[in-house]
Backbone as CSV, one residue per row, in Angstrom:
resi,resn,N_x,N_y,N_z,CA_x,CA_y,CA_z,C_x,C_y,C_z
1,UNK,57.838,-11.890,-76.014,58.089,-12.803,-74.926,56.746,-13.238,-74.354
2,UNK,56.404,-14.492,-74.012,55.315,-15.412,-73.226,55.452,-15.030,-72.114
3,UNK,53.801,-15.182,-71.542,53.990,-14.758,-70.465,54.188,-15.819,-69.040
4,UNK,54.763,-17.116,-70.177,55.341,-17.979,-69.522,56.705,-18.222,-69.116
5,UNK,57.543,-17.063,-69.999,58.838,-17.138,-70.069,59.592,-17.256,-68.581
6,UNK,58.945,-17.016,-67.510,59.927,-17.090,-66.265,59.259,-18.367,-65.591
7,UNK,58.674,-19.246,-65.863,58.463,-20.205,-65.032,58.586,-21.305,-65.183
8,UNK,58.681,-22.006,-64.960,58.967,-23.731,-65.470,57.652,-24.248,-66.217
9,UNK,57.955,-25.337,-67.096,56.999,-25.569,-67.670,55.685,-26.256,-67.002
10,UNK,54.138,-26.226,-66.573,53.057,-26.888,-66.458,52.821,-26.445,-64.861
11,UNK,53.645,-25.018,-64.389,53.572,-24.844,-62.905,52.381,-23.872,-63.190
12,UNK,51.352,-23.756,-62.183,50.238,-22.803,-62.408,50.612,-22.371,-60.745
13,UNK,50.410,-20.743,-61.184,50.513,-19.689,-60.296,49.732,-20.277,-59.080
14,UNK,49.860,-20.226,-57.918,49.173,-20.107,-56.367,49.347,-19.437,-55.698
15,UNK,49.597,-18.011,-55.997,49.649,-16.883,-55.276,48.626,-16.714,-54.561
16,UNK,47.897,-16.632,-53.111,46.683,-16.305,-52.931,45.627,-17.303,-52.947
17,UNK,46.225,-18.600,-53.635,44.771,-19.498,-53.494,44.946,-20.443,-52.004
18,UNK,46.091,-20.182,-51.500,46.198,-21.060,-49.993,45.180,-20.362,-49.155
19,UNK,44.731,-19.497,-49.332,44.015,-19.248,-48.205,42.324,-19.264,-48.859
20,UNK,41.744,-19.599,-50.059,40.286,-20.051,-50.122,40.351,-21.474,-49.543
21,UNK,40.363,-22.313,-49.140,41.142,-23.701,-48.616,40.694,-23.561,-46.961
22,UNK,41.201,-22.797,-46.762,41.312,-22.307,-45.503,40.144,-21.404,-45.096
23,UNK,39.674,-20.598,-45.949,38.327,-20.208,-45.576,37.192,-21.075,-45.430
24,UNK,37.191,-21.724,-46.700,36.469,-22.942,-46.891,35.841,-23.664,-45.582
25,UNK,37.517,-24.655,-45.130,37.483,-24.722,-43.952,36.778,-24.691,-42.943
26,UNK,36.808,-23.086,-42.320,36.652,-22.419,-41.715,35.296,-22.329,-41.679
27,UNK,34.846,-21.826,-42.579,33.049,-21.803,-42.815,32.395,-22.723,-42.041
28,UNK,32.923,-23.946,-42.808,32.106,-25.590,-42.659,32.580,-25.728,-41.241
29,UNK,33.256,-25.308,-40.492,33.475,-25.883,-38.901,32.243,-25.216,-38.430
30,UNK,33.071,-24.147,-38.656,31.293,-22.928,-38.020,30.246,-23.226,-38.098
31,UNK,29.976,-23.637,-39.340,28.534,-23.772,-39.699,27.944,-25.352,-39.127
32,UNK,29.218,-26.194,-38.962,28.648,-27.552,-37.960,28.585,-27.260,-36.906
33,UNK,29.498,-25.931,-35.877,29.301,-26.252,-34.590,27.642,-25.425,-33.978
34,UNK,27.630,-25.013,-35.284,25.945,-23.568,-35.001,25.142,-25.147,-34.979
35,UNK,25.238,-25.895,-36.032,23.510,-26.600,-36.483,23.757,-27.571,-35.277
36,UNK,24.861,-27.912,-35.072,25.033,-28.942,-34.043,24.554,-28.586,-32.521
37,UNK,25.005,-27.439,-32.169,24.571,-26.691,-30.569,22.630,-26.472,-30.702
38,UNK,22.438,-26.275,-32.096,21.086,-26.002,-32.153,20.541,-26.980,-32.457
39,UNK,21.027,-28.226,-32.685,20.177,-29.499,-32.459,20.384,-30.154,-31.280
40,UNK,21.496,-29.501,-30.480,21.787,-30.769,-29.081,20.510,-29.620,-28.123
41,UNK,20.318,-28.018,-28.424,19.233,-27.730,-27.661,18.116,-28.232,-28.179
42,UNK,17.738,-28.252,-29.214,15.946,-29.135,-29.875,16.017,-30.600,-28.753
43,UNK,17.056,-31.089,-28.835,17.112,-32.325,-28.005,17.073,-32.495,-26.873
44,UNK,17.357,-31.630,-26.109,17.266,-31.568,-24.386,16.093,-30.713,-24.401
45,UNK,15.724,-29.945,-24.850,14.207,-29.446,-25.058,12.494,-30.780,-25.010
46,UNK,13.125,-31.154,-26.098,12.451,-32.966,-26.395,12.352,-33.697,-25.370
47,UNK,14.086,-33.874,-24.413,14.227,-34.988,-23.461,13.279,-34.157,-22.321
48,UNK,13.579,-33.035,-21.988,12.754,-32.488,-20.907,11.076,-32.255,-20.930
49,UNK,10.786,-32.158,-22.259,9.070,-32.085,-22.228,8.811,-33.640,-22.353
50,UNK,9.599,-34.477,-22.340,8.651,-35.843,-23.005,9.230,-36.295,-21.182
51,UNK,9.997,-35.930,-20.086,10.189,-35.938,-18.792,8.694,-35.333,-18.162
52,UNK,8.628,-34.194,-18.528,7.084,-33.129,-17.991,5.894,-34.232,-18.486
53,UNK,5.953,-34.741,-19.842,4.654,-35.834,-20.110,4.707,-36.806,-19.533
54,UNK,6.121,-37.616,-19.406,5.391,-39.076,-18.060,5.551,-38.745,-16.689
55,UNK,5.952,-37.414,-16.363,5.775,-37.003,-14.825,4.241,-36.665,-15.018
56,UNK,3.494,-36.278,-15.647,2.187,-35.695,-15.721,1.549,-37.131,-15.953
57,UNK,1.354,-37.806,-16.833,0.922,-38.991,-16.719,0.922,-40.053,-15.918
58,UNK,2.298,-39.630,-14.937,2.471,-40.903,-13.740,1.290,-40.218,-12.649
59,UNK,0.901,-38.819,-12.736,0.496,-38.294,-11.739,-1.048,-38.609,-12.060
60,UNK,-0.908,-39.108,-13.189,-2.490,-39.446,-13.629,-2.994,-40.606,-13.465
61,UNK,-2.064,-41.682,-13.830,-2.332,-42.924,-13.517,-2.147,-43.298,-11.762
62,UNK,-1.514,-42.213,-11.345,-1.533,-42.298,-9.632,-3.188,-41.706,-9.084
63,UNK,-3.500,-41.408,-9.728,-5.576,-40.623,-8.912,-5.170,-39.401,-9.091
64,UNK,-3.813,-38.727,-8.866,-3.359,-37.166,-8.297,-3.987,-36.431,-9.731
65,UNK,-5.017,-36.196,-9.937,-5.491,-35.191,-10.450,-5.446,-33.817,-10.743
66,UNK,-5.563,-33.364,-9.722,-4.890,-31.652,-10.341,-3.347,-31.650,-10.313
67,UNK,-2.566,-32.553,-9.998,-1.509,-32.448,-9.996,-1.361,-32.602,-11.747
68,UNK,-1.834,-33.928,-11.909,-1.818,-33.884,-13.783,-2.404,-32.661,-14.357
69,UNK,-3.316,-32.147,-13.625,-4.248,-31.087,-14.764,-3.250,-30.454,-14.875
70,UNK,-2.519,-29.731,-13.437,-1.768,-28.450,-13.536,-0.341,-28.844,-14.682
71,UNK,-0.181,-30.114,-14.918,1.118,-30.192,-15.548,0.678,-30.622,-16.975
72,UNK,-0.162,-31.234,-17.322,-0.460,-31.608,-18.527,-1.483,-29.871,-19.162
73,UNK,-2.197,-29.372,-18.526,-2.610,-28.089,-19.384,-1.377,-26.824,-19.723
74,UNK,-0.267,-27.268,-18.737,0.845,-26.704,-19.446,1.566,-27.250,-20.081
75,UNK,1.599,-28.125,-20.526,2.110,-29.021,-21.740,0.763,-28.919,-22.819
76,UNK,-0.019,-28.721,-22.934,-1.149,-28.559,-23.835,-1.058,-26.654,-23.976
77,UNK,-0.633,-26.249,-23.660,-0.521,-24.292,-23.317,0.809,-24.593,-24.618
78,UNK,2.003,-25.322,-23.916,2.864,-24.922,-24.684,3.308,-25.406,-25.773
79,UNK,2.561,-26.858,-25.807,2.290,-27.830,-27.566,0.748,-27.910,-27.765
80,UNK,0.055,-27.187,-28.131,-0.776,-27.299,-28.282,-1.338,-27.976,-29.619
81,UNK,-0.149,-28.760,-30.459,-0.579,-29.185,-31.894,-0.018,-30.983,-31.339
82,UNK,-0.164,-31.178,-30.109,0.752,-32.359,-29.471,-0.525,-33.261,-29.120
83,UNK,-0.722,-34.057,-29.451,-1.616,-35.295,-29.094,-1.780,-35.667,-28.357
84,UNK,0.110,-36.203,-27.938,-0.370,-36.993,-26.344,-0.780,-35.334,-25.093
85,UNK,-0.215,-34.497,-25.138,-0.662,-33.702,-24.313,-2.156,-33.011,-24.274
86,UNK,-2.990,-32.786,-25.360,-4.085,-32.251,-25.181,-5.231,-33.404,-25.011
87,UNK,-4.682,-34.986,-25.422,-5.750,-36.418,-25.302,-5.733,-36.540,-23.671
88,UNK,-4.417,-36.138,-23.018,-3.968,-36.707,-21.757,-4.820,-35.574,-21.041
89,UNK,-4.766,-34.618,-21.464,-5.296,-33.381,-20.341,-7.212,-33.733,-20.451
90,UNK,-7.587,-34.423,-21.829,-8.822,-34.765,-21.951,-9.469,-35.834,-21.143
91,UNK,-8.422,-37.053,-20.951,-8.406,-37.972,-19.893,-8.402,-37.674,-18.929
92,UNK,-7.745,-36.725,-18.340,-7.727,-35.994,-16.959,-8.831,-35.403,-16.225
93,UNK,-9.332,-34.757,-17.015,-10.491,-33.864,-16.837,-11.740,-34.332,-16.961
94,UNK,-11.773,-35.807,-17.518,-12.889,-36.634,-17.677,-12.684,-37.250,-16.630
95,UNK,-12.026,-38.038,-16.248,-11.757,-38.396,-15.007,-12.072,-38.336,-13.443
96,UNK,-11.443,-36.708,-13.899,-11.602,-35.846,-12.402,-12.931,-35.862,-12.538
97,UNK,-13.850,-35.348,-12.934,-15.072,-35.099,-13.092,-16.393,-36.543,-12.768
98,UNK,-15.377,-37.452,-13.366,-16.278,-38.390,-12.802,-16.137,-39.143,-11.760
99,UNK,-14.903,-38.970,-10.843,-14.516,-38.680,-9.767,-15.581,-38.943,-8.666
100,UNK,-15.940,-39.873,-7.437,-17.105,-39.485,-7.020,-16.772,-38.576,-5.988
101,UNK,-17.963,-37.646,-5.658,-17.445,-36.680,-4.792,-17.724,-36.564,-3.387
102,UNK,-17.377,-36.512,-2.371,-18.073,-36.529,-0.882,-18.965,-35.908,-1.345
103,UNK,-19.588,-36.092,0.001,-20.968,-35.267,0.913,-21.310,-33.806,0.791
104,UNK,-19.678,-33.667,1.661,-19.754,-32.282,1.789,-19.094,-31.177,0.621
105,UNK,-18.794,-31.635,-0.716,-18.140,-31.300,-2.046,-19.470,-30.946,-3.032
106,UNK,-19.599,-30.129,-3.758,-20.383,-30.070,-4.414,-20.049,-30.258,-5.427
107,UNK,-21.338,-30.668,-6.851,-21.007,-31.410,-7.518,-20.182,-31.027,-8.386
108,UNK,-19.222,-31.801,-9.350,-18.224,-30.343,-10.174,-18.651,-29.890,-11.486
109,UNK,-18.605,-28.957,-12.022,-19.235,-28.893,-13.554,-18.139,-29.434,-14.485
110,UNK,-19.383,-29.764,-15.450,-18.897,-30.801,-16.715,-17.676,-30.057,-17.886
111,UNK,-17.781,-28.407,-17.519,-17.085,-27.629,-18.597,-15.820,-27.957,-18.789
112,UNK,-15.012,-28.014,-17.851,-13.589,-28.083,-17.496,-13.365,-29.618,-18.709
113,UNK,-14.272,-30.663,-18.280,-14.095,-31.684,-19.101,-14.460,-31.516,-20.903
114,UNK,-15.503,-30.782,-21.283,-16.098,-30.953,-22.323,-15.001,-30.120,-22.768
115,UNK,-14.405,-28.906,-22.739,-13.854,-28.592,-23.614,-12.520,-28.508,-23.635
116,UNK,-11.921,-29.739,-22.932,-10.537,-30.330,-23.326,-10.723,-31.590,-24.216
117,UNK,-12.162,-32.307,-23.992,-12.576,-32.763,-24.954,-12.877,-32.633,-26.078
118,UNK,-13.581,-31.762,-26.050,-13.403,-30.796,-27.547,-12.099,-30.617,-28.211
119,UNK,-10.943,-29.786,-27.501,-9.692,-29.515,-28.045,-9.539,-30.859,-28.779
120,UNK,-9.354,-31.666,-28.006,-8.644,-33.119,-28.277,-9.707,-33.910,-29.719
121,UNK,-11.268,-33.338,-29.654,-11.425,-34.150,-30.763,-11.340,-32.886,-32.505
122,UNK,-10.784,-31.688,-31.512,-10.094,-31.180,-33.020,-9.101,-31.366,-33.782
123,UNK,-8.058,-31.447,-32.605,-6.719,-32.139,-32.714,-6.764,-33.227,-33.388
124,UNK,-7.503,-34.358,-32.999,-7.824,-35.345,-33.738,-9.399,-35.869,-34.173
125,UNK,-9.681,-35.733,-35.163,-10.674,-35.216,-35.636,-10.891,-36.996,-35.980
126,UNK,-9.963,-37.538,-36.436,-10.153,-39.004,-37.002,-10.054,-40.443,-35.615
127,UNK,-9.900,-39.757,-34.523,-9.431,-40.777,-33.055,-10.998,-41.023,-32.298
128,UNK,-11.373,-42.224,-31.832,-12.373,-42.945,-31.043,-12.364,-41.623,-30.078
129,UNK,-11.203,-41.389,-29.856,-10.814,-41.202,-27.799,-11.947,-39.851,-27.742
130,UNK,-11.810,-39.120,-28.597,-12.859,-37.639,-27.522,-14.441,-38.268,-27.654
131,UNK,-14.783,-38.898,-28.536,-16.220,-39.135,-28.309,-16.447,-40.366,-27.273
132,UNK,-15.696,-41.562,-26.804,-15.682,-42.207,-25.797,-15.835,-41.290,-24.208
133,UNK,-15.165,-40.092,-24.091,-14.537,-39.505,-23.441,-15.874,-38.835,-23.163
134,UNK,-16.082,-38.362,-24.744,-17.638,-37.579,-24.336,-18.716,-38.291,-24.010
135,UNK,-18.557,-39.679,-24.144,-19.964,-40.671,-23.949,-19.682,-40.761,-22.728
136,UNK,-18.661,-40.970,-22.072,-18.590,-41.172,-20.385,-19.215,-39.877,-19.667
137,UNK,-19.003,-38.627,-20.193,-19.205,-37.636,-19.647,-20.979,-37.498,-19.426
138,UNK,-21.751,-37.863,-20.798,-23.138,-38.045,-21.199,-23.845,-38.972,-20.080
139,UNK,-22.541,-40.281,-20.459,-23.161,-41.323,-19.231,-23.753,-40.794,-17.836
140,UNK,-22.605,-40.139,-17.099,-22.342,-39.459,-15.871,-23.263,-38.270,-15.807
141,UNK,-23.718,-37.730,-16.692,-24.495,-36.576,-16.543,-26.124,-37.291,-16.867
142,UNK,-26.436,-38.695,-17.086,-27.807,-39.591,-17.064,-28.363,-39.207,-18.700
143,UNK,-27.505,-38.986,-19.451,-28.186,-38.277,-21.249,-27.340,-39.679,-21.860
144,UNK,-28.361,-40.786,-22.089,-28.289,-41.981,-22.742,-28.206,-41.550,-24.023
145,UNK,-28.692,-40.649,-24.627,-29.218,-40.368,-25.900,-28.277,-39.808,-26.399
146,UNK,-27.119,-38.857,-25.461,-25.674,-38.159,-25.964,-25.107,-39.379,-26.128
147,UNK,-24.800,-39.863,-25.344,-24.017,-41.432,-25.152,-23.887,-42.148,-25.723
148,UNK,-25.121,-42.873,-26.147,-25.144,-43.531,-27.378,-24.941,-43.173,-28.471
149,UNK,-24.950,-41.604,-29.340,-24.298,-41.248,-30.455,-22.779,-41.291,-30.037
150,UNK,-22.252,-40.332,-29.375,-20.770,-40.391,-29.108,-20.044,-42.002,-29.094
151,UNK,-20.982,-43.278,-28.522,-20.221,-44.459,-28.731,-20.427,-44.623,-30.524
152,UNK,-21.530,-43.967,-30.834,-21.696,-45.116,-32.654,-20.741,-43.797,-33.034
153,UNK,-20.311,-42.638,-32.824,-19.486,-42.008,-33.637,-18.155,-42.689,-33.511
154,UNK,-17.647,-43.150,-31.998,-16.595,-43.553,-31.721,-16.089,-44.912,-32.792
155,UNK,-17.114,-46.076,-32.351,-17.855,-47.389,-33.405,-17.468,-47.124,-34.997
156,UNK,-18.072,-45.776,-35.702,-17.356,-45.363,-36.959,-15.927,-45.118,-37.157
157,UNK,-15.512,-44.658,-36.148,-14.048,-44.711,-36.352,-13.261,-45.405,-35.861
158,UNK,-13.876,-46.633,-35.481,-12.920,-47.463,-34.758,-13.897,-49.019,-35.026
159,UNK,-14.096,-49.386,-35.942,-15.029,-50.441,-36.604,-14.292,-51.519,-35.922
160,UNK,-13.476,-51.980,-35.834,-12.639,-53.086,-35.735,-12.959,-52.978,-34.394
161,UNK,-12.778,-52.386,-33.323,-12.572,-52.455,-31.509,-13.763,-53.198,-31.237
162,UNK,-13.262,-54.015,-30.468,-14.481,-54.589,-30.426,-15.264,-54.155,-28.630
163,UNK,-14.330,-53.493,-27.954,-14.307,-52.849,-26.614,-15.624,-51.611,-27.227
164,UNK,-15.426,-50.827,-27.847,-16.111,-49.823,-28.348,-17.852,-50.093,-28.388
165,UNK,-18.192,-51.591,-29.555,-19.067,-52.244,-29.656,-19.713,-52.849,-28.757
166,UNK,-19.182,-52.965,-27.408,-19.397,-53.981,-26.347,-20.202,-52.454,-25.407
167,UNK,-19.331,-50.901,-25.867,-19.749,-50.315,-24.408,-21.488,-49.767,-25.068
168,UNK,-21.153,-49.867,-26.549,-22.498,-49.611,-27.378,-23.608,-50.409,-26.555
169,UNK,-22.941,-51.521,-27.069,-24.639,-52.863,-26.610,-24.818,-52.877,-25.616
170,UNK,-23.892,-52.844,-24.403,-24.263,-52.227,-23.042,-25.181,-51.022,-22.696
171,UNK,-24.747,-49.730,-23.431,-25.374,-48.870,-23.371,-26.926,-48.837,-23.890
172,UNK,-26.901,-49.802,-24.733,-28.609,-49.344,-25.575,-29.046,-50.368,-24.793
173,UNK,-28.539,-51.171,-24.336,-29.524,-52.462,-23.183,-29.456,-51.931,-22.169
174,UNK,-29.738,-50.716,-21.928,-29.522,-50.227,-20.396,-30.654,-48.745,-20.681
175,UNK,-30.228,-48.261,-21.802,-31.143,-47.208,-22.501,-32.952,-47.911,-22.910
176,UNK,-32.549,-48.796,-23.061,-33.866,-49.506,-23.481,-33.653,-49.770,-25.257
């Protein structure tokens, strides 16, 4: 006797397979509602630090200075591989520094600036912005001779600007 003899002809057994179907299922919900909750947090994570960068930047383009430092060096603390946050904290600190200062203020040191400048021209190793940044700083500290390299380094990487070229020829007609 076959061991088809009790069943109708072309019926295949489903004892037990209703429920891989159902596991199946089951898996794939799970496994969308995990990647999904863990991309809607990457995303409100995103919406809230890129909130912390134009609150820090409005505070920059407002004069409020340490208000930006204090918010942009913690956005540079906690992205530190982030561009706009460690260029912005470089702007800041160049800034502040050249800042003029009362009477009764003494003068501020250049460190605070040079080595967010620095960060920023490691970060970006190929960008105008830290050696501009550093030529202002050169300017402000009366070293024509820093100044003028930091603009022709800037000038190399930024051939086309013609703003760049302009602060050059200014500078060496003023350097002698």
């Amino acid at each position: 006797m076959s061991a088809s003899a009790g069943r109708p002809e072309g019926r295949v057994p489903s004892r037990g397979l209703w429920g891989v179907p159902i596991v199946i299922l089951v898996c794939c919900a799970a496994a969308y509602f995990v990647f999904d909750s863990r991309y809607r947090r990457r995303q409100e994570e995103c919406e809230r630090l890129t909130a912390q960068l134009n609150e820090a930047v409005g505070y920059l383009e407002a004069g409020q200075f340490d208000k930006a430092d204090a918010a942009l060096a913690a956005l540079a603390a906690r992205l530190p591989q982030e561009p706009a946050a460690v260029r912005n904290l470089a702007i800041c600190r160049v800034l502040a520094f050249l800042e003029p200062v009362k009477p009764e203020q003494a003068e501020p040191s250049p460190a605070p600036a040079r080595a967010a400048v620095e960060a920023a021209r490691k970060l970006e190793p190929r960008s105008p912005v830290p050696h501009l940044l550093a030529a202002r700083i050169a300017e402000h500290l009366q070293d024509s001779a820093a100044a003028i390299a930091e603009l022709r380094a800037a000038a190399n990487l930024a051939a086309d600007d013609p703003a760049i070229w302009y602060d050059l020829y200014g500078r060496r007609r003023v350097a002698g």
